[in-house]
PDB file as gemmi writes it, atoms N, CA and C in Angstrom:
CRYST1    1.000    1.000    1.000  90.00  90.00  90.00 P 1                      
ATOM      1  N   UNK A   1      26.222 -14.746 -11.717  1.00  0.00           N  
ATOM      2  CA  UNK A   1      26.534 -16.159 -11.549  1.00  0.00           C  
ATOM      3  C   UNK A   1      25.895 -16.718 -10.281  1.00  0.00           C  
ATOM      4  N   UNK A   2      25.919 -15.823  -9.242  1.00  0.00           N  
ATOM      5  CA  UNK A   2      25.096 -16.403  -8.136  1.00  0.00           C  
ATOM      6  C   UNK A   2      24.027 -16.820  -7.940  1.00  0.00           C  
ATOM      7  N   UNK A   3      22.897 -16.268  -8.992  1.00  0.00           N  
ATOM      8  CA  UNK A   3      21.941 -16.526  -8.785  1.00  0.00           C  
ATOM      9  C   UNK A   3      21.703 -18.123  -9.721  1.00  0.00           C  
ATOM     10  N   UNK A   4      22.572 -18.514 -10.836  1.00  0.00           N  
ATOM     11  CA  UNK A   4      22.248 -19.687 -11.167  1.00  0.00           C  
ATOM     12  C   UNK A   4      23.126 -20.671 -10.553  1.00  0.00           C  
ATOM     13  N   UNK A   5      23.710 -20.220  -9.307  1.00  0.00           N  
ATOM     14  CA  UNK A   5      24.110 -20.830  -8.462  1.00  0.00           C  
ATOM     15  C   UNK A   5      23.312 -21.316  -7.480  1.00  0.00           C  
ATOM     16  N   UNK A   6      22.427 -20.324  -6.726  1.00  0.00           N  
ATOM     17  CA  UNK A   6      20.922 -20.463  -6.656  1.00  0.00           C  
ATOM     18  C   UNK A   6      20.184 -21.813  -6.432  1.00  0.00           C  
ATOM     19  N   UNK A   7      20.003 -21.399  -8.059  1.00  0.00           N  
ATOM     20  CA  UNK A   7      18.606 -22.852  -8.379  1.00  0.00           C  
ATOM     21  C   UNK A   7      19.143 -23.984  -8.818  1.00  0.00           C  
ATOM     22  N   UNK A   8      20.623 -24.115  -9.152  1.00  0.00           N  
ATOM     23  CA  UNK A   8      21.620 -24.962  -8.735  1.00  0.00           C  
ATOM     24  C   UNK A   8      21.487 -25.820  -7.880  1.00  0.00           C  
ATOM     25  N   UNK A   9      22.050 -24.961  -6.629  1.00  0.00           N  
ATOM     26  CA  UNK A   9      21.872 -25.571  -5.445  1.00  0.00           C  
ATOM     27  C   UNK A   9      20.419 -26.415  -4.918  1.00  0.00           C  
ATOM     28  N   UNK A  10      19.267 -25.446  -5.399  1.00  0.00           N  
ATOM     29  CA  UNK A  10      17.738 -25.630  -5.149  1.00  0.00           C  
ATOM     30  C   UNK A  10      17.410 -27.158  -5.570  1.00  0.00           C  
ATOM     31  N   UNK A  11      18.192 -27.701  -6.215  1.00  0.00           N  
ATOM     32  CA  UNK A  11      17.781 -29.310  -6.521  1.00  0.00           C  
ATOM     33  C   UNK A  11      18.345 -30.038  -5.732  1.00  0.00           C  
ATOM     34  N   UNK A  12      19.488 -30.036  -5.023  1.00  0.00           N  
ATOM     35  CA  UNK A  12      20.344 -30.723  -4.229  1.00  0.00           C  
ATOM     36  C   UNK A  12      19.451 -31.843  -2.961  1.00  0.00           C  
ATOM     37  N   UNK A  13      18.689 -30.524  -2.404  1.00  0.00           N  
ATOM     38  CA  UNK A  13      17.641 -31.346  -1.323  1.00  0.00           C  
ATOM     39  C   UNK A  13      16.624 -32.362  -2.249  1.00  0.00           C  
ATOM     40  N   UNK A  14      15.935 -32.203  -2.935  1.00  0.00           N  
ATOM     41  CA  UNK A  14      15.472 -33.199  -4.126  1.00  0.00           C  
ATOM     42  C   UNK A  14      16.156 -34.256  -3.890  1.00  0.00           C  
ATOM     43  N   UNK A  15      17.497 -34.245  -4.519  1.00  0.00           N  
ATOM     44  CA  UNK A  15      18.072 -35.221  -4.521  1.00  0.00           C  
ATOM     45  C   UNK A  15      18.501 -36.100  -3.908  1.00  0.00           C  
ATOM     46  N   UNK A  16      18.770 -35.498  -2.855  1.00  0.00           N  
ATOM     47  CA  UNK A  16      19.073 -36.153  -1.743  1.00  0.00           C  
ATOM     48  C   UNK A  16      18.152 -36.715  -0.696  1.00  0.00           C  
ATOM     49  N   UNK A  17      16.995 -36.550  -0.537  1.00  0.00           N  
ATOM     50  CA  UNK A  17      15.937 -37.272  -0.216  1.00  0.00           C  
ATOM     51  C   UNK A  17      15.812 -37.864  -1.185  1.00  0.00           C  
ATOM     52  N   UNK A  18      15.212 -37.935  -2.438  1.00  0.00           N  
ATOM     53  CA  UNK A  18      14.415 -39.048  -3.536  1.00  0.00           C  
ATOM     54  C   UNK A  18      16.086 -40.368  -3.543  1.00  0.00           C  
ATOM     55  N   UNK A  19      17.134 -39.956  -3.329  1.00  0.00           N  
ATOM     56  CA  UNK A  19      18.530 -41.258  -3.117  1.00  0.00           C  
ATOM     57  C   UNK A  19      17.493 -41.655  -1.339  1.00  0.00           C  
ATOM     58  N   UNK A  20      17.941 -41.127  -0.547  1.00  0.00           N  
ATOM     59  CA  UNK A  20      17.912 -41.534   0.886  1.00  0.00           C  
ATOM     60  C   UNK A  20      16.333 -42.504   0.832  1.00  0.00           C  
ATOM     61  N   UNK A  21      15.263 -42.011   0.555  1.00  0.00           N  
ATOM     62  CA  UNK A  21      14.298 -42.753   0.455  1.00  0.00           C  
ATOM     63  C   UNK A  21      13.762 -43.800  -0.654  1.00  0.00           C  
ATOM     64  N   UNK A  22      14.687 -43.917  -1.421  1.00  0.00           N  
ATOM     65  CA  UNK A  22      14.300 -44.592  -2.597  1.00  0.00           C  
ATOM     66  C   UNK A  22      12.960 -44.861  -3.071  1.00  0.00           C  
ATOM     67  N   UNK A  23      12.539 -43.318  -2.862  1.00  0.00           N  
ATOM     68  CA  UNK A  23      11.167 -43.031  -3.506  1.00  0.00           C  
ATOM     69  C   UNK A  23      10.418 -41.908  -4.303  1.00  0.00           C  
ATOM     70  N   UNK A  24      10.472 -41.926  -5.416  1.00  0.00           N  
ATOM     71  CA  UNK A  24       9.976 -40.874  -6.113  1.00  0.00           C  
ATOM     72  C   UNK A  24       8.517 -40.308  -6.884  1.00  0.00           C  
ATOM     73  N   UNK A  25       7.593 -40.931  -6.432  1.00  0.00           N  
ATOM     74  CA  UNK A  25       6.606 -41.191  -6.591  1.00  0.00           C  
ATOM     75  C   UNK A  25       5.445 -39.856  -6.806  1.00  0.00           C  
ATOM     76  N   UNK A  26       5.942 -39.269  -5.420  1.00  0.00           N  
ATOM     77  CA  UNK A  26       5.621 -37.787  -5.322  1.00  0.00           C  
ATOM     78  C   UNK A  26       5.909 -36.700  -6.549  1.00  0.00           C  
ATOM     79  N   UNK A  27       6.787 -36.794  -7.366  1.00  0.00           N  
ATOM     80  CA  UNK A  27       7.583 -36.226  -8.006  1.00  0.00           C  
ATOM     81  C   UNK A  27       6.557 -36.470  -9.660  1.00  0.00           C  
ATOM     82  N   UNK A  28       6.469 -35.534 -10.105  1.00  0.00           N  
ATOM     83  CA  UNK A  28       5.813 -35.048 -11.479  1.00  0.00           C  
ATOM     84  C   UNK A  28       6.671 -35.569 -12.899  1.00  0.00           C  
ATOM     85  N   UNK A  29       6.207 -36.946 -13.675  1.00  0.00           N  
ATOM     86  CA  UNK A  29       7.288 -37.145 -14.314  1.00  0.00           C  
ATOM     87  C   UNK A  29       7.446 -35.916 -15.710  1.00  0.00           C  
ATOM     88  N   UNK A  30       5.853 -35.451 -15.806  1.00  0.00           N  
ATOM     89  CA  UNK A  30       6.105 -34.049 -16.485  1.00  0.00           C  
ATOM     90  C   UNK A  30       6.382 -32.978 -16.252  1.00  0.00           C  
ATOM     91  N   UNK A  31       6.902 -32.922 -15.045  1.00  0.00           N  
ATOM     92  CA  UNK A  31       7.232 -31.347 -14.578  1.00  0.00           C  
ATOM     93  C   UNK A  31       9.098 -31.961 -14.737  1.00  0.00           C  
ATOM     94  N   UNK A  32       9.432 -33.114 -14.333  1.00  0.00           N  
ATOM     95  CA  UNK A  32      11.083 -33.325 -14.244  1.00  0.00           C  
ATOM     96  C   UNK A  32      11.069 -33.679 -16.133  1.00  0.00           C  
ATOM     97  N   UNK A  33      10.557 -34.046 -17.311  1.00  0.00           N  
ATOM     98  CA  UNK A  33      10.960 -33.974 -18.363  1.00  0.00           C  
ATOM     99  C   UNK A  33      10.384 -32.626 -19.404  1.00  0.00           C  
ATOM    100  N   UNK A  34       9.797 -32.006 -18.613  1.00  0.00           N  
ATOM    101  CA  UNK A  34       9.960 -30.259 -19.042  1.00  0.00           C  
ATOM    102  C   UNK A  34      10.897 -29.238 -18.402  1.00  0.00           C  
ATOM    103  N   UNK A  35      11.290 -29.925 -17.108  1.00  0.00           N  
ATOM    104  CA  UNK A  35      12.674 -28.545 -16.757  1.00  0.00           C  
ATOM    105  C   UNK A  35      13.429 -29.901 -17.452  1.00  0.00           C  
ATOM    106  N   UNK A  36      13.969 -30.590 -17.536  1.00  0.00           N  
ATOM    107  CA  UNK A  36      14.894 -30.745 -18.208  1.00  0.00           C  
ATOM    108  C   UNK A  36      15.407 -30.778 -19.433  1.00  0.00           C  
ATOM    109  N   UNK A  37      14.224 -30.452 -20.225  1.00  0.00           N  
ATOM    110  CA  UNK A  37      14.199 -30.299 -21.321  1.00  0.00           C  
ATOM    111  C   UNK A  37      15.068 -28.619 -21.527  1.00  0.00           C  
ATOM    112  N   UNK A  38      14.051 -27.962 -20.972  1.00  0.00           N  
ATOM    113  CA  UNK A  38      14.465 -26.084 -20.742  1.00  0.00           C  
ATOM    114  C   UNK A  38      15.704 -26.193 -20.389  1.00  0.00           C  
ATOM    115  N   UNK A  39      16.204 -27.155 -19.315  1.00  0.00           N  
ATOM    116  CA  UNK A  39      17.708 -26.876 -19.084  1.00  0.00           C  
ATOM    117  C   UNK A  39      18.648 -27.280 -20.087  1.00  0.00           C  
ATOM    118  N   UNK A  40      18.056 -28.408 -20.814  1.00  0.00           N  
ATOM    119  CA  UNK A  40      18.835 -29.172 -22.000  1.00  0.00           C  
ATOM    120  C   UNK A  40      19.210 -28.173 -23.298  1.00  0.00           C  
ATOM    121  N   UNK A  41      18.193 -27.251 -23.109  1.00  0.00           N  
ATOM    122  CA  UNK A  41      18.411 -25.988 -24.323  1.00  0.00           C  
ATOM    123  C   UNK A  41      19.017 -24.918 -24.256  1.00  0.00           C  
ATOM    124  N   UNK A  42      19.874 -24.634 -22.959  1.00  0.00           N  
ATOM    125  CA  UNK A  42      20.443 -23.722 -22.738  1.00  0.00           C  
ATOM    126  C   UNK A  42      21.853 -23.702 -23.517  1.00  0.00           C  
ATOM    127  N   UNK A  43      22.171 -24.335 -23.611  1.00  0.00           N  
ATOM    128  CA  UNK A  43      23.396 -24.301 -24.780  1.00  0.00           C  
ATOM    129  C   UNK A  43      23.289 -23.716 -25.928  1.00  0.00           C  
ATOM    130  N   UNK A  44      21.641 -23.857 -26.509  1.00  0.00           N  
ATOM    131  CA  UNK A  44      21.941 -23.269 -27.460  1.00  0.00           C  
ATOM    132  C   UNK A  44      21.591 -21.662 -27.630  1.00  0.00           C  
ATOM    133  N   UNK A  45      21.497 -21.480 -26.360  1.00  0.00           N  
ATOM    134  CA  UNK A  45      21.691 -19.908 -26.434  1.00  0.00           C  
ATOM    135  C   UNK A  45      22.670 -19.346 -25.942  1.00  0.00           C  
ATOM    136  N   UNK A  46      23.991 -19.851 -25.544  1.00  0.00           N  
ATOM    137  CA  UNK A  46      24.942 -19.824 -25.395  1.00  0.00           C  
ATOM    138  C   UNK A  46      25.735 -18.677 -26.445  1.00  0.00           C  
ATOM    139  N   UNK A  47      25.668 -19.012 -27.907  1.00  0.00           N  
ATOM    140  CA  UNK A  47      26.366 -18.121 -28.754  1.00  0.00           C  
ATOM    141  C   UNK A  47      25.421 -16.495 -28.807  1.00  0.00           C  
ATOM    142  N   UNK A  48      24.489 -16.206 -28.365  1.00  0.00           N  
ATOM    143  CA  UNK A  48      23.828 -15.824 -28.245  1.00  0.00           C  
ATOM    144  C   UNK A  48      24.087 -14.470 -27.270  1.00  0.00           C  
ATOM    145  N   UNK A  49      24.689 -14.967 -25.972  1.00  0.00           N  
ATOM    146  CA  UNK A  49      24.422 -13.960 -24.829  1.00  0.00           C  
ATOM    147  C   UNK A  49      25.852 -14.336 -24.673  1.00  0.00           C  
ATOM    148  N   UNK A  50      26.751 -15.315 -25.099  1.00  0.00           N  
ATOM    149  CA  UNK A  50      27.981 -15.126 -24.528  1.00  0.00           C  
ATOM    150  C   UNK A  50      28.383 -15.086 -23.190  1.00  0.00           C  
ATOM    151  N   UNK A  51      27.675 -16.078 -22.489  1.00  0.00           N  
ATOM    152  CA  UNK A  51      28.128 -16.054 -20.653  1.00  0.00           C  
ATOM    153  C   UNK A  51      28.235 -17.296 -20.337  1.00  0.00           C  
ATOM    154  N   UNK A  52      29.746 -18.183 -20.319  1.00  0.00           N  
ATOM    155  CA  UNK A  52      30.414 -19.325 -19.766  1.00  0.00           C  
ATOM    156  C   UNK A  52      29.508 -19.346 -18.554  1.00  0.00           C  
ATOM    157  N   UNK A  53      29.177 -18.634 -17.377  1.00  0.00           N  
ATOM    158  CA  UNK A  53      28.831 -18.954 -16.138  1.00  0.00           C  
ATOM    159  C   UNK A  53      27.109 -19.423 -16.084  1.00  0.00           C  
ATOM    160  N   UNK A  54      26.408 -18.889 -17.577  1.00  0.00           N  
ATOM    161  CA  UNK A  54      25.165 -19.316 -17.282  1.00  0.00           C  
ATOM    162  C   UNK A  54      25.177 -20.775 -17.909  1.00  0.00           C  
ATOM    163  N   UNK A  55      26.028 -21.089 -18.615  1.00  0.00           N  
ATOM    164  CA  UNK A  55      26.636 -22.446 -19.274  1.00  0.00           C  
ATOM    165  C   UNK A  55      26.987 -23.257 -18.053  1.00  0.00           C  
ATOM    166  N   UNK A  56      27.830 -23.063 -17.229  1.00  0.00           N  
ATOM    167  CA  UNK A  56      28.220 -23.808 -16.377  1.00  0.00           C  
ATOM    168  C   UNK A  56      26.805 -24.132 -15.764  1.00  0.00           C  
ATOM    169  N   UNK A  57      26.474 -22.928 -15.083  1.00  0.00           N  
ATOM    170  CA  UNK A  57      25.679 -23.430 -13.909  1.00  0.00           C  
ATOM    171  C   UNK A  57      24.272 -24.098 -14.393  1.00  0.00           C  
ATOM    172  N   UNK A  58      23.785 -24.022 -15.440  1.00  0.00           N  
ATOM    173  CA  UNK A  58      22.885 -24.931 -16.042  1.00  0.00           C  
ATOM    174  C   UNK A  58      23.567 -26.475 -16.381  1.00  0.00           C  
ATOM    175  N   UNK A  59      24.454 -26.453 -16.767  1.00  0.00           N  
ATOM    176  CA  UNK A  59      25.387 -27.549 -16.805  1.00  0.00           C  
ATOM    177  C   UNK A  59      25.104 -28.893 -15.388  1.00  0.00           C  
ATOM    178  N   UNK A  60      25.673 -28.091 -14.752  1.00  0.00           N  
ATOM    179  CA  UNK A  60      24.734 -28.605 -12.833  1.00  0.00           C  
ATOM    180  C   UNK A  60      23.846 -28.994 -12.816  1.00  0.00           C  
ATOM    181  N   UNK A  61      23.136 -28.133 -12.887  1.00  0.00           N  
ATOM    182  CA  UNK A  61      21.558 -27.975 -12.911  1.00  0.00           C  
ATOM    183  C   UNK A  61      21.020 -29.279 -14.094  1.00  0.00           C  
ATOM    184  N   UNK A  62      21.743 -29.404 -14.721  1.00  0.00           N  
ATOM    185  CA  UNK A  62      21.296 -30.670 -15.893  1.00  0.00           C  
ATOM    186  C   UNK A  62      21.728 -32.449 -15.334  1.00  0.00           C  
ATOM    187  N   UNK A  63      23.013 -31.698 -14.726  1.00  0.00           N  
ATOM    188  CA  UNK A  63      23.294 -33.507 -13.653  1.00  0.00           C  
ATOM    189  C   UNK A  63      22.493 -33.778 -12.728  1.00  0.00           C  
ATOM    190  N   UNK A  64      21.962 -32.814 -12.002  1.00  0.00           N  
ATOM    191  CA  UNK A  64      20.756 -32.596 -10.785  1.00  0.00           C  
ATOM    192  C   UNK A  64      19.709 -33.100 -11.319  1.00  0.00           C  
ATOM    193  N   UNK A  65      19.299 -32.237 -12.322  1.00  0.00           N  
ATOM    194  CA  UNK A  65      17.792 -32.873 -13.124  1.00  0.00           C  
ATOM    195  C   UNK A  65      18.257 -34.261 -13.365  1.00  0.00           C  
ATOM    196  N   UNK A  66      19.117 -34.743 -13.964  1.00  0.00           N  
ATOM    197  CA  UNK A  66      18.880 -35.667 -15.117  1.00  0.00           C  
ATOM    198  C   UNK A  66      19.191 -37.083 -13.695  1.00  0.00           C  
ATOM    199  N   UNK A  67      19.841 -37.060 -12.539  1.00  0.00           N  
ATOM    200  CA  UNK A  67      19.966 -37.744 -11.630  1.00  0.00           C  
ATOM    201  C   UNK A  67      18.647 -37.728 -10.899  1.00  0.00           C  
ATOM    202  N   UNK A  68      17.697 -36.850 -10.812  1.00  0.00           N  
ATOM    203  CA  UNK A  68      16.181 -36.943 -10.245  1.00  0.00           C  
ATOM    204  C   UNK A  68      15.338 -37.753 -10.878  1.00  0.00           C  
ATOM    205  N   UNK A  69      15.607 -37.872 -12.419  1.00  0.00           N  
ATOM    206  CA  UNK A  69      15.011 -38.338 -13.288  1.00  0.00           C  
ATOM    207  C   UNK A  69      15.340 -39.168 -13.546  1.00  0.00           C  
ATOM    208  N   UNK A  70      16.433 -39.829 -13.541  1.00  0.00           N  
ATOM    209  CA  UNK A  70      16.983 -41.349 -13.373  1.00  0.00           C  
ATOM    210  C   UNK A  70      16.347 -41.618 -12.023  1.00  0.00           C  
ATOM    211  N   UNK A  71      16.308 -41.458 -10.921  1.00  0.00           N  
ATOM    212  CA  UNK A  71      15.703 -41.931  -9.694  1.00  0.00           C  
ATOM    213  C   UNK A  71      14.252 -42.289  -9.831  1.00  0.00           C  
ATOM    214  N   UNK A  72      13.466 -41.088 -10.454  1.00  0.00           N  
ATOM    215  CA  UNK A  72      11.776 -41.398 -10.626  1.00  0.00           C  
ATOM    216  C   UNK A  72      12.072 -42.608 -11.678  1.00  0.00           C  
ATOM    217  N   UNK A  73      12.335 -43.060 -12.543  1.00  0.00           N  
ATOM    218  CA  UNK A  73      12.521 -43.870 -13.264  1.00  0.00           C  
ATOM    219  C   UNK A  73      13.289 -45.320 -12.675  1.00  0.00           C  
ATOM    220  N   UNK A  74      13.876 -45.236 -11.522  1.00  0.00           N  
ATOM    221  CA  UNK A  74      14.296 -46.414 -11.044  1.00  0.00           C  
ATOM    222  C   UNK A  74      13.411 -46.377  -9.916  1.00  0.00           C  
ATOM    223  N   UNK A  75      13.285 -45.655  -9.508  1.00  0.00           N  
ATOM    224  CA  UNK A  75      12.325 -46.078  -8.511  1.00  0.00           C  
ATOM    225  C   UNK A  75      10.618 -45.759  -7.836  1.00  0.00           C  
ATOM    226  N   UNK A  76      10.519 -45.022  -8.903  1.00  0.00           N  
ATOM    227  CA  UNK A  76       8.656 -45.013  -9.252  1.00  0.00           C  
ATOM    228  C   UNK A  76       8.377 -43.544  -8.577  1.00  0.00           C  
TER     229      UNK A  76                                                      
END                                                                             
């Protein structure tokens, strides 16, 4: 669990600069709608491997993405 706690965490600074500067410009709009895509599919391997914690922490990891990606989109 720690480790998708991890890359979890690893978006946080992202985020928090691209809010503080209201600028996203730098930022790859195909690199943020291909991990989020990959993160968007983790559910369905869910029945699969049977681990709530890699569910959760992609779960995160999908509000992180999907709030970066609302930002490049509001603000270029």
């Amino acid at each position: 669990m720690w480790r998708g706690g991890l890359t979890t965490v690893a978006l946080v600074p992202q985020v928090l600069r691209t809010h503080r500067s209201r600028s996203a410009c730098d930022l790859s709009m195909p690199m943020l709608l291909l991990f989020s895509t990959g993160v968007g599919l983790w559910p369905a391997y869910r029945p699969l491997i049977g681990s709530n914690g890699i569910i959760l922490a992609n779960a995160a990891t999908m509000m992180l993405s999907a709030s970066i990606l609302a930002m490049k989109l509001r603000f270029g």
